[in-house]
N, C-alpha and C positions, 0 to 999 in steps of 0.2 A: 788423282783417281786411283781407287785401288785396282791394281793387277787383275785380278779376279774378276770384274766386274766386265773384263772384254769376253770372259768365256760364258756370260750368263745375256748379253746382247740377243736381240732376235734379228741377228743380222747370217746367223749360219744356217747351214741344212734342216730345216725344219722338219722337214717331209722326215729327216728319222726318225725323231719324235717317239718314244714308246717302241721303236721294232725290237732294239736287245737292252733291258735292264737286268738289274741283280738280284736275286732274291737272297736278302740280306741274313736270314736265319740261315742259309748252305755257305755264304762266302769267310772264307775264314782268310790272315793276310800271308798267302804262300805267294800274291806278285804273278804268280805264271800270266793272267790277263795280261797283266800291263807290261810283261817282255813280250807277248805275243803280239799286239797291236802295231800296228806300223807306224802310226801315223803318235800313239798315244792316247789316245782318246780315253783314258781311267782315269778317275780320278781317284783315289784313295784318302779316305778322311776315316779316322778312326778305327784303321784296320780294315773298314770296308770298301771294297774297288765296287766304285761306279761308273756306270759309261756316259759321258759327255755330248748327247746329242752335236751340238754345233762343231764338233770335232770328227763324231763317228763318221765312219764310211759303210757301216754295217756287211763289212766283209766276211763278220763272224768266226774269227780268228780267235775269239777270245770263249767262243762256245767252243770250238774244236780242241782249246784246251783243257778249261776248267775241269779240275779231279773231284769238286767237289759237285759239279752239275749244278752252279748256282746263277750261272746266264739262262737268262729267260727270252723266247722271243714272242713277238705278238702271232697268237693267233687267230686269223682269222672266220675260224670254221664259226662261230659262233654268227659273224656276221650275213654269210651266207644259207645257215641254215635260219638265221631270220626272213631272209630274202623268198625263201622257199615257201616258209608258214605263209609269208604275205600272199602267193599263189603268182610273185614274178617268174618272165621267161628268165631261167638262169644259165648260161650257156659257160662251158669250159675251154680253155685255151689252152692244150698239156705242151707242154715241153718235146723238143724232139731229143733228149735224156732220159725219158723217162722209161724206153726199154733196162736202161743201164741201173735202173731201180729195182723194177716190178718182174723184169725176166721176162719179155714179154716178145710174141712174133711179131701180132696184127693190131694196128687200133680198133680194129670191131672190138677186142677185148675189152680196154679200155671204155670206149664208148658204152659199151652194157653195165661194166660197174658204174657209170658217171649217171646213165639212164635210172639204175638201178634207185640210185640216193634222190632222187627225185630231177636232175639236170633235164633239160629240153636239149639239147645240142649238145656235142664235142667235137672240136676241132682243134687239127696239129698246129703249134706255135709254127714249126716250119713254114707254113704259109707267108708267115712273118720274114719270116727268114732272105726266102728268095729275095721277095721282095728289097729290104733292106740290104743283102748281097748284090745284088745287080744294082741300086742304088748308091752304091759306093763303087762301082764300077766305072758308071755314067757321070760319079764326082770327077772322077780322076783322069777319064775320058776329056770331059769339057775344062779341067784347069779350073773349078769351081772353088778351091777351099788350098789356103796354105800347106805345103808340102813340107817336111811328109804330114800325110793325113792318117790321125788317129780315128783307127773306130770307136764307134759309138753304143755297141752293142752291151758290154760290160757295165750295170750302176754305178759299181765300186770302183770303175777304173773313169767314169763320168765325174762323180763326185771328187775321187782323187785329182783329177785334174782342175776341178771347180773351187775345190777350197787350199790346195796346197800347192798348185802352180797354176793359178787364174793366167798366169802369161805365155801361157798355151792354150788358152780359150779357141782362136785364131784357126789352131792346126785339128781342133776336133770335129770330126764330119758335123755337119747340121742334120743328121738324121735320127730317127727314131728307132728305138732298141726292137730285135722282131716281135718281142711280147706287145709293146703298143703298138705297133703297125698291127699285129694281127687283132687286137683289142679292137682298135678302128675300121678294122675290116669287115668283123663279127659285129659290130654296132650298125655299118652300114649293111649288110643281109639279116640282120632279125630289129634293126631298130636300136633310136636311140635309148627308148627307154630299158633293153634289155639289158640284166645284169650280169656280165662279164665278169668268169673267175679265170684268172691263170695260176696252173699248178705245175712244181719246177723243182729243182734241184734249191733256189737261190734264198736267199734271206733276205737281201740286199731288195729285190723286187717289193719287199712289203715297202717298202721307200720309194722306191721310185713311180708306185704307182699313183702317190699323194703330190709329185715335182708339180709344182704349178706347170713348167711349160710341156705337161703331156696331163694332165687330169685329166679324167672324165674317162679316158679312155679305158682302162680295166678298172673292176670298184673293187675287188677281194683278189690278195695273191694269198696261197697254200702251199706247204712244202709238201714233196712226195709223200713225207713222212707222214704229216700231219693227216693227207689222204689215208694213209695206210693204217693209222689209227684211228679215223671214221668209220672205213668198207671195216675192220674187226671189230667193232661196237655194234656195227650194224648186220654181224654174220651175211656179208657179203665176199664171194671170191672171184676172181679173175675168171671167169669160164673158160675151157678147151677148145682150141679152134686149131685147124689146121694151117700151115702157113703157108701164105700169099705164094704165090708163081715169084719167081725168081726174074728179074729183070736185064735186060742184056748191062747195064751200068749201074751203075748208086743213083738216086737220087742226093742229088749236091746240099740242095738244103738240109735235108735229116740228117747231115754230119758235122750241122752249125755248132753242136756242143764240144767238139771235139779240136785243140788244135789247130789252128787253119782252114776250119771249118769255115768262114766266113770271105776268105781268099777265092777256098773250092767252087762258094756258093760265085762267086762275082765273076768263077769264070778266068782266074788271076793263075800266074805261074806258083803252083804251093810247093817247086822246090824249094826244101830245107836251106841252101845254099844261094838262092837267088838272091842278087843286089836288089831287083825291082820292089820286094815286098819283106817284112819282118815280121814274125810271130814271134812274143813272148806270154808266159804264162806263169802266176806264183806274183804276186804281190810286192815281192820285195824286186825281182828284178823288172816287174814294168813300172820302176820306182827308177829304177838305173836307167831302164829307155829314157823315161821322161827324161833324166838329167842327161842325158846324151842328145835328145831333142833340142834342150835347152842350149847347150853347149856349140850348136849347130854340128855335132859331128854323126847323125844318124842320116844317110841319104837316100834313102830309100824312099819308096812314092809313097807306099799306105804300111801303116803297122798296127798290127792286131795284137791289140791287148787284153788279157784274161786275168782276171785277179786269182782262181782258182790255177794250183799247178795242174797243169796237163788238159787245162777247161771246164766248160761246167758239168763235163762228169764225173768233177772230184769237187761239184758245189757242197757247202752245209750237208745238205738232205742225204747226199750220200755217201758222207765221209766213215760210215759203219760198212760199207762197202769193202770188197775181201781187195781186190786190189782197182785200181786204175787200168791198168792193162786189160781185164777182166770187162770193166766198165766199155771200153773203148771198142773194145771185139763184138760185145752185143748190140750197141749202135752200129758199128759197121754193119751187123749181120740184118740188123734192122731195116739200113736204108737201102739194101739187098732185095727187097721185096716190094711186092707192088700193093700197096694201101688203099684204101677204100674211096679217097677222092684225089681227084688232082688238082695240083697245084692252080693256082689263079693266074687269069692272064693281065697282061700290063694295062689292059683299059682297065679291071677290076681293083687296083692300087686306090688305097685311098693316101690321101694328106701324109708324107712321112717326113714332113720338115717340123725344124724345133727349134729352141733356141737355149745359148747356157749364160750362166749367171756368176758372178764373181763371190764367192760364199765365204772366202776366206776370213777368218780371225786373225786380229793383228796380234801377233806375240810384244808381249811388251820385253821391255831391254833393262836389265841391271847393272849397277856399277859392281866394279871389282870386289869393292868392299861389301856389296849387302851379299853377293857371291861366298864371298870367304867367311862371311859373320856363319852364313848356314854349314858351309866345311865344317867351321869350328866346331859347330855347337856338335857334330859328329866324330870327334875328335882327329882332323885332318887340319894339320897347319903348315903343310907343305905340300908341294906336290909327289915327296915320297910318301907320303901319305895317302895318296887317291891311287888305291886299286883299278877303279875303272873294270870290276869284274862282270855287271852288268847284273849281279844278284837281285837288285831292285826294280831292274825291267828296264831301265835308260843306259845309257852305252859309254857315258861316263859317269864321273859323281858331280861335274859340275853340271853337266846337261840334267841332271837329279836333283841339283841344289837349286837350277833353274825353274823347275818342275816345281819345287818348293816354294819358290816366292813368289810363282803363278799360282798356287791353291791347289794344285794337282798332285802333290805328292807328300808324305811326313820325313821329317829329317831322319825317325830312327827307321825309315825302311830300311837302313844301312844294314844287310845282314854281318860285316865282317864287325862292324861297332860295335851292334848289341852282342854280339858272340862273344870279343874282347869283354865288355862290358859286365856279363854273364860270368864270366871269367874270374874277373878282378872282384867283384862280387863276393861269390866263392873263396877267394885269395881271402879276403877281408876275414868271413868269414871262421876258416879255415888258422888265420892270422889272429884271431883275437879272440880263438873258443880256450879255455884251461884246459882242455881235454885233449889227448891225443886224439887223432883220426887220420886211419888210414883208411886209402880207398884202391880195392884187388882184384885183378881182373882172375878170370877162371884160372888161368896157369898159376895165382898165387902169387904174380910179379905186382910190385908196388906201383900203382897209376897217379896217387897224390900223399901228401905227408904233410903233415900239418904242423906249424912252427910249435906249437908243446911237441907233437913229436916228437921232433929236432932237440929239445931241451930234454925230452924223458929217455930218448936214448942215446945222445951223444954223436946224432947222424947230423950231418947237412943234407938237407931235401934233395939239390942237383944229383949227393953220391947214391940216394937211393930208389930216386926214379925208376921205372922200368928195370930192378933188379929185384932178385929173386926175397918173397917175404922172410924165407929162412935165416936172411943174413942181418936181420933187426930182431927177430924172433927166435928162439933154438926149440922153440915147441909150437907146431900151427894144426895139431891134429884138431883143433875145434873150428880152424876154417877150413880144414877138409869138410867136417861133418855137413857145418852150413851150407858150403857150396853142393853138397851130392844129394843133401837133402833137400835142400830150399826150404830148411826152417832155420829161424834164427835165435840166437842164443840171448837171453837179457840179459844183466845186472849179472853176471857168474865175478869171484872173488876171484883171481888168479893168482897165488905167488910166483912173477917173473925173475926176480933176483931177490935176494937176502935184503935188501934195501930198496927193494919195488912192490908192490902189491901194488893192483888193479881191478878195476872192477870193470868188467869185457863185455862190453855186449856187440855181436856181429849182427848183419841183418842184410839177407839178400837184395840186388835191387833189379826190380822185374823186367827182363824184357831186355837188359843193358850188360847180363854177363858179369856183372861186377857184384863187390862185396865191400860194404863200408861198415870199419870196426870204430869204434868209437872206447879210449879208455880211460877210465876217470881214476889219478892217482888218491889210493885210499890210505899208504902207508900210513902215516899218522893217527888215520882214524883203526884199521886194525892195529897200530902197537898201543893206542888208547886202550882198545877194547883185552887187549892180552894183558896187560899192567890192571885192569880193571878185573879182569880174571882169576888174576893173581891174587891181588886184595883180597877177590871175595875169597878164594879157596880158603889165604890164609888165615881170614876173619873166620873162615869159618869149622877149622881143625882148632884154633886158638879156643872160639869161644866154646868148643867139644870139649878141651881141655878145662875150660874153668869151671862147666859142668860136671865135671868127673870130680874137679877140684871141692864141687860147693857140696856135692853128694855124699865125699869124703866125709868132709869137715858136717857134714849132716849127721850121719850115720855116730862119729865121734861124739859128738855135743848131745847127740841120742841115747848111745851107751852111757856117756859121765850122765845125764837125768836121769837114766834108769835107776844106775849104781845110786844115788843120792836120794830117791824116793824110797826105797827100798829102805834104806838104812835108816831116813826119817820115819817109815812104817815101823820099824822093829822097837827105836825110842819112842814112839807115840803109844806104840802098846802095853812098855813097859811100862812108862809112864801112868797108864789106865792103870792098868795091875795095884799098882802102888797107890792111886788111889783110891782103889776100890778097897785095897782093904785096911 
């Protein structure tokens, strides 16, 4: 079987499906994606990083980096503003984040821009919240679920668990994230038919709202953003309201984004320091929880995991946000006031059990040798050879090599190979042009020399590296000109020595501070052209001469005709004379 063929199985995360792809005309291969992934999910064929549904976690690690803005996520506005035209009840689910967006006191705000776009209802996800907080409470109360027990609030940290340690399935709450429980809650007060939007910080939600074992329950998720690019299209703004009375406590649930926020809600000890409970947050370390779960050495009863560092108000939607710190103070100041409805009571809970799936893809296994065949073809034949500098986004070069014979990666991502490569290249290059060339950075000191060079001036390349051009050169006033001018010189004739002549041309190179002179030895052809000079000169006094000469002998052979018609004249007429009479 080929390799490959386990990452195209419809045996992984489906429900990702479409949330983050690439738009292939912005992704150019700079890798940042695929260092940024955790798990790996890029696959790169042809320079282009793709994302790997059956792999993804849609943590969106790889939009937070990308320089060229070529991850794409699904947007769902379209579907809901179809919802609309149909004349569905469409009702919203916001986030208790979403102050840490929009700047916001009161959800009456909210609510009027949601009224505004044509929504029937808005309602805080915190209702979700409680619920699901106190139901992880009542887990660990009753001895219900292997200890420690993971939450379940987090997709990215659901999915992480489901496809890269299924053998922690066990320890993850059976409960539903607050966005579905409050989904199912809105479904039960306006109806099944009602269509349910949640809008959030998260990316990962556009996924989890398609998980088979919670469907139905929300039908469109939206990022803050996404929102906030609708209300601007639609010249809608947050209106002015005064804010809410001040409450003698926080409300616990409206600090679920934050933190420990989910500990707060359940009512749990949220000392930082507590053996009883763990908060982690940042993707890579509730990567290490898990492997400390696994390992059995985490003892603590519940642990809270956030794939975003510091929670979901450092989600996707708000990583344009000035700081985290910033974000966490306005939810605090948030759950500080008293809001428009209250919380639901425990007869009003609907359904928040679920169930998880084992999604993992089996990594297939290589021998030594098909390992080494890929080194090789990257020019590594030992293991002084493997940098392991992580250039290409995997953490060694055989975990890279690996990557490779799985279809997920090309052998020349190697950036140290093609650089070498690039290199030797150049060398060749450089190595087998007739022409000198050197290449000078601004100060004039020698950066490459080229084996004519070497031959035209009697240097070896090592002694003139990085020294001064003067000490191959005794005259560089024309790569001063070049370089102050950034015009370059072509074809100029130069006599270097009595037994050198060159023909120079410099030429700036843009952007790079350098100056590469390229020199074609013409001796021969100028002492050609002087020996040809010569010639002609000579030929051409000489043949002045033999004109002077033929003009001479003209003018001569001219006077002897004269003198001899003349004197033929005088007998011709004596002649007459004589017979005339």
């Amino acid at each position: 079987m080929n390799p490959t063929d386990d990452l195209t199985k419809g045996i992984g995360n489906l429900h990702i499906e479409g949330v983050v792809s690439t738009n292939p005309g912005l992704c150019r291969d700079c890798y940042r994606c695929v260092r940024a992934c955790p798990v790996k999910a890029v696959r790169v064929t042809d320079g282009q990083a793709q994302v790997v549904p059956e792999l993804c976690l849609a943590c969106a690690n790889c939009i937070r980096v990308c320089p060229q803005g070529a991850k794409v996520v699904r947007d769902d506005r379209p579907l809901v503003q179809q919802a609309l035209a149909q004349g569905r009840l469409v009702v919203a689910s916001v986030a208790p984040s979403v102050p840490a967006y929009f700047d916001m006191t009161s959800f009456v705000q909210m609510e009027a821009v949601l009224r505004a776009l044509g929504f029937a209802a808005a309602g805080e996800t915190s209702f979700g919240a409680e619920m699901v907080g106190l139901a992880h409470r009542e887990l660990i109360d009753q001895g219900r679920a292997r200890r420690p027990i993971i939450t379940s609030s987090c997709p990215v940290v659901v999915s992480l668990i489901e496809q890269y340690y299924p053998d922690l399935l066990p320890h993850l709450a059976p409960i539903v994230s607050p966005m579905i429980a409050h989904g199912r809650y809105l479904k039960q007060i306006y109806g099944q038919d009602a269509f349910v939007v949640f809008i959030g910080p998260c990316v990962a939600k556009k996924g989890e709202i398609a998980e088979p074992a919670v469907r139905g329950a929300v039908d469109a998720a939206l990022t803050f953003d996404e929102l906030e690019a609708w209300l601007k299209a639609s010249h809608i703004e947050l209106p002015k309201v005064p804010p809410p009375e001040l409450l003698p406590e926080r409300v616990e649930a409206r600090l679920f984004p934050v933190e420990g926020g989910l500990i707060g809600t359940a009512r749990m000890d949220t000392d930082i320091l507590s053996t009883h409970t763990l908060v982690a947050s940042g993707i890579g370390t509730c990567q290490d929880v898990l492997k400390g779960i696994r390992s059995g050495q985490v003892e603590a009863a519940l642990v809270e995991l956030m794939a975003c560092g510091g929670g979901c108000i450092n989600g996707p939607s708000l990583m344009d946000q000035k700081s985290v710190a910033l974000s966490r103070q306005r939810v605090l100041n948030y759950a500080a006031h008293r809001q428009p409805q209250p919380l639901p009571t425990r007869d009003q809970w609907p359904d928040l059990s679920r169930v998880y799936h084992d999604y993992s893809v089996p990594v297939p296994t290589f021998s030594e040798e098909q390992i080494a065949e890929v080194l090789r073809r990257v020019d590594k034949f030992g293991p002084e050879d493997e940098l392991d500098c992580g250039a290409c986004g995997y953490d060694s070069c055989r975990d890279k090599a690996v990557a490779v014979l799985r279809g997920m990666a090309e052998a020349t991502m190697c950036i140290p190979y093609m650089r070498s490569r690039a290199e030797s290249l150049t060398h060749v290059v450089l190595d087998v042009t007739p022409n000198a060339v050197f290449v000078i950075d601004q100060n004039l000191n020698i950066q490459s020399f080229s084996t004519s060079a070497e031959r035209m001036f009697g240097r070896r390349r090592a002694t003139v590296i990085g020294r001064p051009l003067r000490e191959v050169l005794s005259v560089v006033d024309d790569f001063v000109q070049v370089r102050d001018s950034g015009q370059p010189i072509l074809n100029q004739v130069v006599h270097l020595r009595d037994d050198l002549i060159v023909e120079q041309t410099i030429v700036p190179v843009r952007g790079e501070n350098l100056l590469v002179a390229i020199l074609r030895d013409v001796t021969e052809r100028e002492q050609q052209r002087k020996e040809l000079e010569r010639i002609r000169t000579e030929t051409l006094a000489r043949s002045q001469e033999v004109i002077k000469q033929q003009m001479r002998v003209a003018h001569e052979i001219a006077g002897l005709l004269g003198e001899t018609t003349a004197e033929t004249k005088v007998l011709l007429t004596q002649l007459a004379r004589l017979i005339d009479a």
